[in-house]
C-alpha positions as protocol buffer text, in pm:
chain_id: "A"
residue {
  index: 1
  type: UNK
  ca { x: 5044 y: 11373 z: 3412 }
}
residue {
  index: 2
  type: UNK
  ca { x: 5131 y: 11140 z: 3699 }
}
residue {
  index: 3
  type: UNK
  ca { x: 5122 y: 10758 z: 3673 }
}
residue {
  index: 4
  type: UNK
  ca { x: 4811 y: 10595 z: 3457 }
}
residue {
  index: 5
  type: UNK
  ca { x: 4741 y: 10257 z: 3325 }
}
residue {
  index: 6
  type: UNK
  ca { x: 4703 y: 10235 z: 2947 }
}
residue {
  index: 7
  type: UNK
  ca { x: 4517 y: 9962 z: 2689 }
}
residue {
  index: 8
  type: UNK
  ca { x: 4628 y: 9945 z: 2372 }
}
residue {
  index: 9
  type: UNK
  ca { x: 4519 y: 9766 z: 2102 }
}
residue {
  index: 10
  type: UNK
  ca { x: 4745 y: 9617 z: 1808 }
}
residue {
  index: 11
  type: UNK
  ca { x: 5068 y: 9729 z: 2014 }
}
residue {
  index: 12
  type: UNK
  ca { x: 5286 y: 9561 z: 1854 }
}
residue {
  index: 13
  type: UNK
  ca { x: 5319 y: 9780 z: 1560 }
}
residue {
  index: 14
  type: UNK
  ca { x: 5278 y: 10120 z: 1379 }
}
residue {
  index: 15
  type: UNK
  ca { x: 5114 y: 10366 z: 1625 }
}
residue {
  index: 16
  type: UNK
  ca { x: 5041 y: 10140 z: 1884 }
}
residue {
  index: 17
  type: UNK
  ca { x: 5447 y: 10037 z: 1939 }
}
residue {
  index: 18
  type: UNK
  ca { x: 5497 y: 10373 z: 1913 }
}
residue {
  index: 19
  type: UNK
  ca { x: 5242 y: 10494 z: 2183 }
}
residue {
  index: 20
  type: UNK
  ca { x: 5358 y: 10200 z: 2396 }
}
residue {
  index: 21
  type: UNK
  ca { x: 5704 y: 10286 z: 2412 }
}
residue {
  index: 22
  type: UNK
  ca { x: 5619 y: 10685 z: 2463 }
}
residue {
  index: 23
  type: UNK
  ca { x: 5386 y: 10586 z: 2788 }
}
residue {
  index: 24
  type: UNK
  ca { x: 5620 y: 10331 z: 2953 }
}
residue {
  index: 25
  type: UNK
  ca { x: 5919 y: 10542 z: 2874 }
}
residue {
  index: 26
  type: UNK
  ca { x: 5722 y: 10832 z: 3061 }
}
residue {
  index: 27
  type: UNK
  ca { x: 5675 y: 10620 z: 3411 }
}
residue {
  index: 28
  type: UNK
  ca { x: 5293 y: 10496 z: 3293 }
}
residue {
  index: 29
  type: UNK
  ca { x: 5126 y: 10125 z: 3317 }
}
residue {
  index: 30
  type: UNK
  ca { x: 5099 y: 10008 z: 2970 }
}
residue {
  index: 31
  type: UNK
  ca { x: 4849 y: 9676 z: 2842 }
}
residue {
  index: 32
  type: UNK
  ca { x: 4931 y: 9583 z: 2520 }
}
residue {
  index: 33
  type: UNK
  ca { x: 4746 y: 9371 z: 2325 }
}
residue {
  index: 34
  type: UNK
  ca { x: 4828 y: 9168 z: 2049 }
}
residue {
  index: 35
  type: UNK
  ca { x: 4698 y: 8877 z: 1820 }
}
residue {
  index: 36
  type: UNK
  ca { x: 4932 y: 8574 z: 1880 }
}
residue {
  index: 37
  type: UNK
  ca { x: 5194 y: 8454 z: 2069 }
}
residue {
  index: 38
  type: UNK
  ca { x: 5497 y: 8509 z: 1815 }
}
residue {
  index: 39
  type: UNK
  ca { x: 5367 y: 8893 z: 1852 }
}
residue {
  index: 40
  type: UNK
  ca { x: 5337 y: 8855 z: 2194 }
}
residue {
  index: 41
  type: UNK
  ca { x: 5701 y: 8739 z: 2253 }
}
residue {
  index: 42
  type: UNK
  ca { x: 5840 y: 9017 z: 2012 }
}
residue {
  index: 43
  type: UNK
  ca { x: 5629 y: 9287 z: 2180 }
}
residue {
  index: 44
  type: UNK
  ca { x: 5838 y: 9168 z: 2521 }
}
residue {
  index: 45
  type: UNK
  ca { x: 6145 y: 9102 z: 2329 }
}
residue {
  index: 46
  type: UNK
  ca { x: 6132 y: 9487 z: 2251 }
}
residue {
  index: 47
  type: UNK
  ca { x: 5936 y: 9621 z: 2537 }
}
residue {
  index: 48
  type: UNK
  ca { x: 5959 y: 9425 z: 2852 }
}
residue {
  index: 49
  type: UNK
  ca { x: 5790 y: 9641 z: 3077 }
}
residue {
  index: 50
  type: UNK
  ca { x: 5473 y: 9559 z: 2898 }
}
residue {
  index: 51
  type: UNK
  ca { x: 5197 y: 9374 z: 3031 }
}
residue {
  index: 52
  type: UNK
  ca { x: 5110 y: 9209 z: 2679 }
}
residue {
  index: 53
  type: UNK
  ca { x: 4820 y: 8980 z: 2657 }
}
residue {
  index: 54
  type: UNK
  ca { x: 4660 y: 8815 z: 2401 }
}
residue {
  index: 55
  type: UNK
  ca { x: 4322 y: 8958 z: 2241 }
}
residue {
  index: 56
  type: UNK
  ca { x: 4175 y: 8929 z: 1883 }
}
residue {
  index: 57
  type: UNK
  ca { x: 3948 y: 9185 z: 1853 }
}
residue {
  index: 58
  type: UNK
  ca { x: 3731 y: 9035 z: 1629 }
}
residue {
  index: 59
  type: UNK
  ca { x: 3646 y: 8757 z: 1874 }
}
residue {
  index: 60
  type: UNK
  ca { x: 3399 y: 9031 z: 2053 }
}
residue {
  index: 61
  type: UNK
  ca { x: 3220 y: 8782 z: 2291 }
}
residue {
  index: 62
  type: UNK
  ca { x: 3577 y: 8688 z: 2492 }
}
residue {
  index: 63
  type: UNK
  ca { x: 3659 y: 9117 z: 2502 }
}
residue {
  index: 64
  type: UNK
  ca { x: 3466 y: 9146 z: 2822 }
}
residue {
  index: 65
  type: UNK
  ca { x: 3618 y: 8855 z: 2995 }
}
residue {
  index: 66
  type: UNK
  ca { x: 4031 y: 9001 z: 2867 }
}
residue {
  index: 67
  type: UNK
  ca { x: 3961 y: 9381 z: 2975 }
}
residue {
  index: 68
  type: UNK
  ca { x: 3805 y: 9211 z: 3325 }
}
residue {
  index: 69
  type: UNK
  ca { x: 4123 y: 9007 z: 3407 }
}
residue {
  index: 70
  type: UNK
  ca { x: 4361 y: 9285 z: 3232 }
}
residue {
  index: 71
  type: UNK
  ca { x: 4214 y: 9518 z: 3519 }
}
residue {
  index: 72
  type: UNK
  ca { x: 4212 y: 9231 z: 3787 }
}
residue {
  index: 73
  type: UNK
  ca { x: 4625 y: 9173 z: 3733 }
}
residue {
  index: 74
  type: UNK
  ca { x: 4729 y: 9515 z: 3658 }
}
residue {
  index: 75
  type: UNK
  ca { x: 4468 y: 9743 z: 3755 }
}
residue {
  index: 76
  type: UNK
  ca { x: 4222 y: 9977 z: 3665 }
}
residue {
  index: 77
  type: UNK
  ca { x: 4289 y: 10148 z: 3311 }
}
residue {
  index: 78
  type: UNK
  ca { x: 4263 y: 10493 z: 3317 }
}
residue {
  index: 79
  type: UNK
  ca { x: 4321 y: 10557 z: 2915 }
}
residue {
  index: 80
  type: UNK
  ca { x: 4220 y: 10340 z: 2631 }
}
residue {
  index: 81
  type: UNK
  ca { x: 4365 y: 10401 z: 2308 }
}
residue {
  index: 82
  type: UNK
  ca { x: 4174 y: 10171 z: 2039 }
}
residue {
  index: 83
  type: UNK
  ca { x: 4450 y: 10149 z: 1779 }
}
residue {
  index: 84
  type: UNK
  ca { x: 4397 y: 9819 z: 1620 }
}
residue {
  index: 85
  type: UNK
  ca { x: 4331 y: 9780 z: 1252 }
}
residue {
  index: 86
  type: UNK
  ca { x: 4427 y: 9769 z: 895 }
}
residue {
  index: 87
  type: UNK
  ca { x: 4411 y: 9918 z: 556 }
}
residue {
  index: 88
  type: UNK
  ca { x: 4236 y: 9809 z: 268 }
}
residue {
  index: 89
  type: UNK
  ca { x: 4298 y: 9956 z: -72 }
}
residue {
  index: 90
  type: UNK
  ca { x: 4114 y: 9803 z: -393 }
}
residue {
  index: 91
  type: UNK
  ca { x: 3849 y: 9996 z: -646 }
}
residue {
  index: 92
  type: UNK
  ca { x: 3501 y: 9974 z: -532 }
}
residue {
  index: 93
  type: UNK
  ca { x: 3340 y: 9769 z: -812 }
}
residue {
  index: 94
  type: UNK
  ca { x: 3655 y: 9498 z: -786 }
}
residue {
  index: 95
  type: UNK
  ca { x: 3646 y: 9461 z: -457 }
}
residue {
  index: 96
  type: UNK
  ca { x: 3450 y: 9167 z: -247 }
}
residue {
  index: 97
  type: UNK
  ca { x: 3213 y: 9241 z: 5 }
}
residue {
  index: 98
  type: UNK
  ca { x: 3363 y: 8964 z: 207 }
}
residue {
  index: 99
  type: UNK
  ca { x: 3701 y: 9200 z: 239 }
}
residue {
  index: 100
  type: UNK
  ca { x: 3451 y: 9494 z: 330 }
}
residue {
  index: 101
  type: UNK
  ca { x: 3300 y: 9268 z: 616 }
}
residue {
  index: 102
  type: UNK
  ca { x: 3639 y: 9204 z: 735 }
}
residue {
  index: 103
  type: UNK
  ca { x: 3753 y: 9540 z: 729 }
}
residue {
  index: 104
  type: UNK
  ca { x: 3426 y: 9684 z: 956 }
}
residue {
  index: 105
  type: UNK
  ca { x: 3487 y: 9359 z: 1166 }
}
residue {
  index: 106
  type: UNK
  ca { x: 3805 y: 9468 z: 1263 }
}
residue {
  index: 107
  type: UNK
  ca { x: 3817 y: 9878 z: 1223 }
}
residue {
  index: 108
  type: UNK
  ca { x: 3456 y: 9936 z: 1366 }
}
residue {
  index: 109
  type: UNK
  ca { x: 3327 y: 9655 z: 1516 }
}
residue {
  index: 110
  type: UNK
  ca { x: 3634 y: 9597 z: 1686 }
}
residue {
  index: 111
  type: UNK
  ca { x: 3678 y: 9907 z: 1826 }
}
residue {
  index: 112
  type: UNK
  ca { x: 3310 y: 9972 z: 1906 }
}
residue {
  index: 113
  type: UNK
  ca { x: 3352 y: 9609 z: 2130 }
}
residue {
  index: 114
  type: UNK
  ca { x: 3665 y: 9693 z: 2312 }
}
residue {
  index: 115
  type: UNK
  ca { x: 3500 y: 10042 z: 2383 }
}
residue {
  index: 116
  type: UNK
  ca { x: 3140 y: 9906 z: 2530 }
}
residue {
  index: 117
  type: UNK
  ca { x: 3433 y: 9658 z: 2755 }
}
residue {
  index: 118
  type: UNK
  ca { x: 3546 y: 9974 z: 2983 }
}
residue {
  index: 119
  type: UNK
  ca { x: 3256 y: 10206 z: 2881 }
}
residue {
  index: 120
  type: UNK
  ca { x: 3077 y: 10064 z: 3224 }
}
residue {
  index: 121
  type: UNK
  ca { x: 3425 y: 10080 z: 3445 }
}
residue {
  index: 122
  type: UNK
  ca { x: 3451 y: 10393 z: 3323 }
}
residue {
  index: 123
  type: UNK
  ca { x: 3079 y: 10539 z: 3366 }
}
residue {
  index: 124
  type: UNK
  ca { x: 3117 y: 10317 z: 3746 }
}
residue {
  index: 125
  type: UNK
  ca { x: 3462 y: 10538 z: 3814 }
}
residue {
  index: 126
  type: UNK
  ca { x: 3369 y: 10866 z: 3668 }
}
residue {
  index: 127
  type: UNK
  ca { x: 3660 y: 10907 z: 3447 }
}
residue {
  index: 128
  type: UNK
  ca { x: 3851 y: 10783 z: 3196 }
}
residue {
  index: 129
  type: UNK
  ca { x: 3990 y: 10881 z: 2849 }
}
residue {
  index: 130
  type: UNK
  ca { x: 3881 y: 10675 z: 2494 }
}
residue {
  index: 131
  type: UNK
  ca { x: 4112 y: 10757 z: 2232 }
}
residue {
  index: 132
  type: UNK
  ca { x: 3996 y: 10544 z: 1918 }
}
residue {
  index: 133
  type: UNK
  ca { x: 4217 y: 10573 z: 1598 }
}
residue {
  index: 134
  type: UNK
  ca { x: 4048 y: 10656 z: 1296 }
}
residue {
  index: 135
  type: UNK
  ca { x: 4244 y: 10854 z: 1036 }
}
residue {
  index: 136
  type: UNK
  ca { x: 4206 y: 11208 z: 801 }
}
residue {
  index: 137
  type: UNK
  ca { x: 4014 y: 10940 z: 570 }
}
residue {
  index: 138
  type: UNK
  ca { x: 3759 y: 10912 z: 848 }
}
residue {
  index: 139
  type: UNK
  ca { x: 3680 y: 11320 z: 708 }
}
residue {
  index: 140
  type: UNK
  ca { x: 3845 y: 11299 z: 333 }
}
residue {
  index: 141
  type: UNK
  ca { x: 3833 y: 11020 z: 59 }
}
residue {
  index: 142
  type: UNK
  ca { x: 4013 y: 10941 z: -269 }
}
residue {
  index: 143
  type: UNK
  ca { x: 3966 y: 10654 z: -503 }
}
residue {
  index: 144
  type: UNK
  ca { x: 4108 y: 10330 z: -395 }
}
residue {
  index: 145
  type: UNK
  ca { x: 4036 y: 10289 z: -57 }
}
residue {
  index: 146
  type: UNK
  ca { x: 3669 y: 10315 z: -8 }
}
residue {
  index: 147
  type: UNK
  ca { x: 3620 y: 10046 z: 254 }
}
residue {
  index: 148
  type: UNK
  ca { x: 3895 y: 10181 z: 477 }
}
residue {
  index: 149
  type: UNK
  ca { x: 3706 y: 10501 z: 480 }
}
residue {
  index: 150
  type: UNK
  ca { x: 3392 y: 10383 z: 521 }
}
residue {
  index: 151
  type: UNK
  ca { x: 3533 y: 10227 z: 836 }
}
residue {
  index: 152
  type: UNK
  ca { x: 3724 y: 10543 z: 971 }
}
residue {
  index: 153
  type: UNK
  ca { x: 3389 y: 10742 z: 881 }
}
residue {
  index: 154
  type: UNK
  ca { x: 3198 y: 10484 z: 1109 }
}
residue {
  index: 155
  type: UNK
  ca { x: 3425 y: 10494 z: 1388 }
}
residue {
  index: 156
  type: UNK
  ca { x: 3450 y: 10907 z: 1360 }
}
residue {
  index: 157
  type: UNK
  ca { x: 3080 y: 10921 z: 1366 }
}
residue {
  index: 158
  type: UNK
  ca { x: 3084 y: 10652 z: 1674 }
}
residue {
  index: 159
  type: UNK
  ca { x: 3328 y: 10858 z: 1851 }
}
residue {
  index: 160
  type: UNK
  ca { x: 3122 y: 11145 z: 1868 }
}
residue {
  index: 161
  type: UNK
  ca { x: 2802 y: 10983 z: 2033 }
}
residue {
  index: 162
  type: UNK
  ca { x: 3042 y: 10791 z: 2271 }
}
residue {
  index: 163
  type: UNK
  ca { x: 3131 y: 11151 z: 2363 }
}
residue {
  index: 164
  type: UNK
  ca { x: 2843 y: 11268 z: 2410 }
}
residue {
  index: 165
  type: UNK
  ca { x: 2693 y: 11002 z: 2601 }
}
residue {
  index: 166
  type: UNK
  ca { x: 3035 y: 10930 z: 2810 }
}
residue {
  index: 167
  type: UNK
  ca { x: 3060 y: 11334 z: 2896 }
}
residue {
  index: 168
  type: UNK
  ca { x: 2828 y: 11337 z: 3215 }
}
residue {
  index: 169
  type: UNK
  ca { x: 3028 y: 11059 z: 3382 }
}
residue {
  index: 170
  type: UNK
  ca { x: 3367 y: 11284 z: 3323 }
}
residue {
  index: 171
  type: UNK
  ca { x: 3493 y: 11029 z: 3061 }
}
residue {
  index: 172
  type: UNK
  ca { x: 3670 y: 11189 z: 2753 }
}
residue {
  index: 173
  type: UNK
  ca { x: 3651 y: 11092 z: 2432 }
}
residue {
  index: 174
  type: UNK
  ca { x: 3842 y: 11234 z: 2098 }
}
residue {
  index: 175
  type: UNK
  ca { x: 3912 y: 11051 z: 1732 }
}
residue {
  index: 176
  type: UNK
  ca { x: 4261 y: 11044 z: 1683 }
}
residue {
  index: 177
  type: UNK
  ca { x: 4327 y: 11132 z: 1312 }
}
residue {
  index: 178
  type: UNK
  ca { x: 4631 y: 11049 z: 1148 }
}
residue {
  index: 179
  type: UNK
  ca { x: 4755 y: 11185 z: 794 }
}
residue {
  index: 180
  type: UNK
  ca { x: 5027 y: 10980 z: 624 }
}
residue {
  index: 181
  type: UNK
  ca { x: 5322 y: 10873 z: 863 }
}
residue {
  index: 182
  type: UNK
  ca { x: 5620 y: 10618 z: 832 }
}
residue {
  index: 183
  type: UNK
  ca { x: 5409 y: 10300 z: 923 }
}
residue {
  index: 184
  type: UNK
  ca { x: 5382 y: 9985 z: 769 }
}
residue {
  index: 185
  type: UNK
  ca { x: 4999 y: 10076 z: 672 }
}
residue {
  index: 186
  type: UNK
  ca { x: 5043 y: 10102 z: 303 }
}
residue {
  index: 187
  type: UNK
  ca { x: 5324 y: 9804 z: 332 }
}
residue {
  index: 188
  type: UNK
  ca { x: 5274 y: 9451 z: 429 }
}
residue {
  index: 189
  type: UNK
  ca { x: 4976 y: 9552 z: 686 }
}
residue {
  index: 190
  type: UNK
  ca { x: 4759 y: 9658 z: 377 }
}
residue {
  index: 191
  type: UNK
  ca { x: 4462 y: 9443 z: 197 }
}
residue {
  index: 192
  type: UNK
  ca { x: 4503 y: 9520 z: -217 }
}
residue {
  index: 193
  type: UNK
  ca { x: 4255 y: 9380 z: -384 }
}
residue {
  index: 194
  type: UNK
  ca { x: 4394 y: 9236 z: -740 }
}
residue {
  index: 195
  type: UNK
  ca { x: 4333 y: 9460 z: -1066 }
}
residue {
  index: 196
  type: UNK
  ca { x: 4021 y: 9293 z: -1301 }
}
residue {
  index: 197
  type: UNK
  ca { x: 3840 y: 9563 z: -1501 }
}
residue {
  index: 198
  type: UNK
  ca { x: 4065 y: 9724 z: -1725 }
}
residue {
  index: 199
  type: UNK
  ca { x: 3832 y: 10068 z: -1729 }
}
residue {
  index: 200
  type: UNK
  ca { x: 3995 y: 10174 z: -1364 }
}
residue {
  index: 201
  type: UNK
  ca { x: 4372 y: 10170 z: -1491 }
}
residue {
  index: 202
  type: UNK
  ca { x: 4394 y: 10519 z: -1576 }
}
residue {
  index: 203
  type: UNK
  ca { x: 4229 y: 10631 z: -1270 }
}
residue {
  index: 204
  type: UNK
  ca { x: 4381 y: 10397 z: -1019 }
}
residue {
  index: 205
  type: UNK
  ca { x: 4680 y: 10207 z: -1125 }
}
residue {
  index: 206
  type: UNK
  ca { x: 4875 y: 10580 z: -1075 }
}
residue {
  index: 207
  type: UNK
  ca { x: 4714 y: 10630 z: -717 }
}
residue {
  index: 208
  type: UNK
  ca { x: 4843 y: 10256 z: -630 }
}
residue {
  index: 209
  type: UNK
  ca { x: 5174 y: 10326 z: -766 }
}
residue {
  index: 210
  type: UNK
  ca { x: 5245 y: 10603 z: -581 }
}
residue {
  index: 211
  type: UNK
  ca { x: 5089 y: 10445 z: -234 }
}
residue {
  index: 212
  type: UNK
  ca { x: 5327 y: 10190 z: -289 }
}
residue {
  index: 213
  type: UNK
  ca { x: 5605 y: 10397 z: -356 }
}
residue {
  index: 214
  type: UNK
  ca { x: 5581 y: 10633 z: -106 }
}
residue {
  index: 215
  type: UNK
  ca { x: 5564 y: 10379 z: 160 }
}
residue {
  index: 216
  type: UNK
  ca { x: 5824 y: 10428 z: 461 }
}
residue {
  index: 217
  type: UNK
  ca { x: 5876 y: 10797 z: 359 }
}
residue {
  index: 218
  type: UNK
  ca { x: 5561 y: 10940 z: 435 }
}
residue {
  index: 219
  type: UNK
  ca { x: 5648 y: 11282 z: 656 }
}
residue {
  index: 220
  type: UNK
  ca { x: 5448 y: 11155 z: 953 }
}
residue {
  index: 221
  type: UNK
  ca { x: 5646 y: 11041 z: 1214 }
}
residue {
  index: 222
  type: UNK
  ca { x: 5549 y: 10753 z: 1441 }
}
residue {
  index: 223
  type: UNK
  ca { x: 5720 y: 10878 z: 1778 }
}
residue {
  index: 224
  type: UNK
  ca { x: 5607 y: 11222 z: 1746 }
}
residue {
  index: 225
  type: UNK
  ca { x: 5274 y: 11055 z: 1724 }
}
residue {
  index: 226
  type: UNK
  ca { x: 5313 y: 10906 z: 2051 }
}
residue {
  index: 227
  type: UNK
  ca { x: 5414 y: 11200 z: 2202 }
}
residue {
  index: 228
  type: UNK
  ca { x: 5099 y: 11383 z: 2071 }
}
residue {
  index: 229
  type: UNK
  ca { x: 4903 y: 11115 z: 2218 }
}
residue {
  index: 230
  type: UNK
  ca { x: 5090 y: 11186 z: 2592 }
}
residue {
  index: 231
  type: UNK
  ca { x: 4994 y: 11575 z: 2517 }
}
residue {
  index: 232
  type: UNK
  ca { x: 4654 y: 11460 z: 2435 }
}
residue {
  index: 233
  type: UNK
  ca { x: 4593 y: 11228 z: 2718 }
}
residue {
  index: 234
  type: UNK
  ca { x: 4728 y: 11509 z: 3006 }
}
residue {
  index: 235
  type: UNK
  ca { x: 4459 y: 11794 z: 2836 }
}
residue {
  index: 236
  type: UNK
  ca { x: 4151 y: 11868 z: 3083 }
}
residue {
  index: 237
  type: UNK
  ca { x: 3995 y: 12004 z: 2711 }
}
residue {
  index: 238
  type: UNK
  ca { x: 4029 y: 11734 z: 2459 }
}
residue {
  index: 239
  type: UNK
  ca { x: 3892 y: 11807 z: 2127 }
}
residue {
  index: 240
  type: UNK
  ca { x: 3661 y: 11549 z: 1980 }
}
residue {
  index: 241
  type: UNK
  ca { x: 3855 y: 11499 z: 1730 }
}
residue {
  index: 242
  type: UNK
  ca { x: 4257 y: 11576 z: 1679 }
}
residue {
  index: 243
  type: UNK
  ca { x: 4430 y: 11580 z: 1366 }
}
residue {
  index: 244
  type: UNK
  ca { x: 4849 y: 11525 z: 1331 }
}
residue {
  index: 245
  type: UNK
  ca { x: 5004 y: 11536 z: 1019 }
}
residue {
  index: 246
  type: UNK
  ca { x: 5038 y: 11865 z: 791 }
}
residue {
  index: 247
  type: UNK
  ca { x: 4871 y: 11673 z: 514 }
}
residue {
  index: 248
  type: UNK
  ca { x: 4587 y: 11600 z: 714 }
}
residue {
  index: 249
  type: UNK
  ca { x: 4519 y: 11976 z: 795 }
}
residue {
  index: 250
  type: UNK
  ca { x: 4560 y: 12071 z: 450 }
}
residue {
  index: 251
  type: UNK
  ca { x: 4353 y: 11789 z: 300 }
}
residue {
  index: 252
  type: UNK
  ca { x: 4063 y: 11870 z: 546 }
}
residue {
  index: 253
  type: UNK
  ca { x: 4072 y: 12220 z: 512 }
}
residue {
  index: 254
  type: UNK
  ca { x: 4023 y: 12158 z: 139 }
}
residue {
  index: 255
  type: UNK
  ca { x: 3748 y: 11944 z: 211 }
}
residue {
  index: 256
  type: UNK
  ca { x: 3575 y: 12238 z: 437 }
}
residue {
  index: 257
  type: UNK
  ca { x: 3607 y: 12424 z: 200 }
}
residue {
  index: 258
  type: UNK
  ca { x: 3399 y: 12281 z: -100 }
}
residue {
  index: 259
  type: UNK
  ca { x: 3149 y: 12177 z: 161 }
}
residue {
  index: 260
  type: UNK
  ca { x: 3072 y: 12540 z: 208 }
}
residue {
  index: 261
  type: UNK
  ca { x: 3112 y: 12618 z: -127 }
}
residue {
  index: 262
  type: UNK
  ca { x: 2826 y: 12359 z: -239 }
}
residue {
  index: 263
  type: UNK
  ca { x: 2616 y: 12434 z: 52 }
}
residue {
  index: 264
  type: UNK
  ca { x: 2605 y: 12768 z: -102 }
}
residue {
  index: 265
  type: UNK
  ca { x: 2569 y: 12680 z: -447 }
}
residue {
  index: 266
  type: UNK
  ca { x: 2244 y: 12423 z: -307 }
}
residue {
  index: 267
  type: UNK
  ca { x: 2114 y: 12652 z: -107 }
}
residue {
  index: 268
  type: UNK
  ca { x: 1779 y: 12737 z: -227 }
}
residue {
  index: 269
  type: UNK
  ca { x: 1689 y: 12353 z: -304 }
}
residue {
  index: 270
  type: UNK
  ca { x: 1781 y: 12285 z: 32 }
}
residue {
  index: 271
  type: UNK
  ca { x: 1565 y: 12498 z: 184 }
}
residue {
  index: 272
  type: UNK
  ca { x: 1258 y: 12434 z: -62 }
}
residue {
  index: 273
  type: UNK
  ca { x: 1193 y: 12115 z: 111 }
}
residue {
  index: 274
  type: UNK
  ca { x: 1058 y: 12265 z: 449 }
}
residue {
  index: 275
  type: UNK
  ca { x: 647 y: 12270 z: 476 }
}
């Protein structure tokens, strides 16, 4: 893959560090964006060779004017990998819908704004390569965290149409999905809602527990990620949607799995319905 110019969002941690540092260390242009200037100065502290510019990706009306003068100083972006975003882990009933609008603000909306920013360059130049960041709970769920999948099952769902759509004008799109790897997700980049109906503790205080102490020694790791990513970005036959991480694959082959199973056992009502 000779020379290209990548955006990425939130690279100043987790995946996007990691992706940063993989495509600079491999001879490519990399934008990084991050949300203030203390981040901005570490970002350089670590990576100098990064173009990092300031962008909150919730402030969608200012998105077009960044990604305009991002391509005006460093040229056109040939790959965009929309990485920014967070966790949120509380029980359903507990949890505000104020955190739920923040979470969509920043994992869809957010995404979905930086997107429509280079979806025209893109369409204009005839290629291009979209790789948004959802996650295996953008296909599988499990008590706790039902805003962050609602979120990731947004975005996976988005991700498809912008696929579709994009695919005429030779611009690729695929979901990246990550299982569980040694970021700082589940650490001090996580929401947690606070504990206040005593009826969830058998079901949830366990799954919290364990989230909390598996933390930095989750198999996944981070720069073989990035790597992935380079693999990914050099295919002429993305998929639409790529999962990395063992416990992904198993977790959404398990998933498969009772979906057929209870497409099966529904069968017959399901087909009633037609006239």
């Amino acid at each position: 893959m000779s020379g290209k110019t990548f955006f990425i969002t939130g690279a100043n941690s987790g995946f996007g560090f990691a992706i940063a540092e993989a495509a600079a260390s491999a001879g490519h242009t990399v934008i990084g964006t991050v949300r203030s200037e203390a981040a901005r100065e570490s970002l350089l502290e670590r990576l100098p060779q990064v173009r990092a510019i300031l962008c909150d990706v919730t402030e969608f009306d200012r998105i077009p004017a960044i990604v305009a003068q991002a391509e005006q100083e460093h040229g056109a972006v040939d790959v965009l990998i929309n990485n920014a975003g967070y966790g949120h882990e509380g029980v359903l009933e507990e949890s505000p819908l104020d955190e739920m609008r923040r979470q969509f603000d920043v994992n869809v909306f957010g995404a979905v704004a930086v997107a429509k920013a280079f979806l025209p360059r893109f369409r204009e130049r005839r290629g291009g390569f979209i790789v948004n960041v959802t996650s295996m709970g953008g296909m599988i769920t499990m008590p706790g965290i039902a805003y962050y999948c609602g979120s990731k099952f947004a975005l996976q769902g988005i991700s498809e149409v912008m696929r579709a759509e994009m695919a005429p004008f030779g611009v690729r799109v695929t979901a990246l999905c990550p299982g569980s790897f040694r970021t700082d997700w589940a650490g001090r980049s996580m929401v947690r809602t606070e504990r206040s109906i005593p009826d969830y503790d058998a079901l949830f205080d366990p799954i919290r527990a364990a989230r909390q102490e598996k933390s930095g020694k989750q198999l996944g790791d981070p720069e073989k990620l990035a790597a992935a990513v380079l693999t990914l970005v050099a295919s002429d036959d993305p998929p639409p949607q790529l999962l990395l991480g063992s416990d992904a694959l198993t977790l959404v082959r398990d998933r498969i799995e009772r979906m057929k199973q209870e497409l099966s056992d529904w069968e017959a009502l399901t087909r009633s319905t037609d006239g």
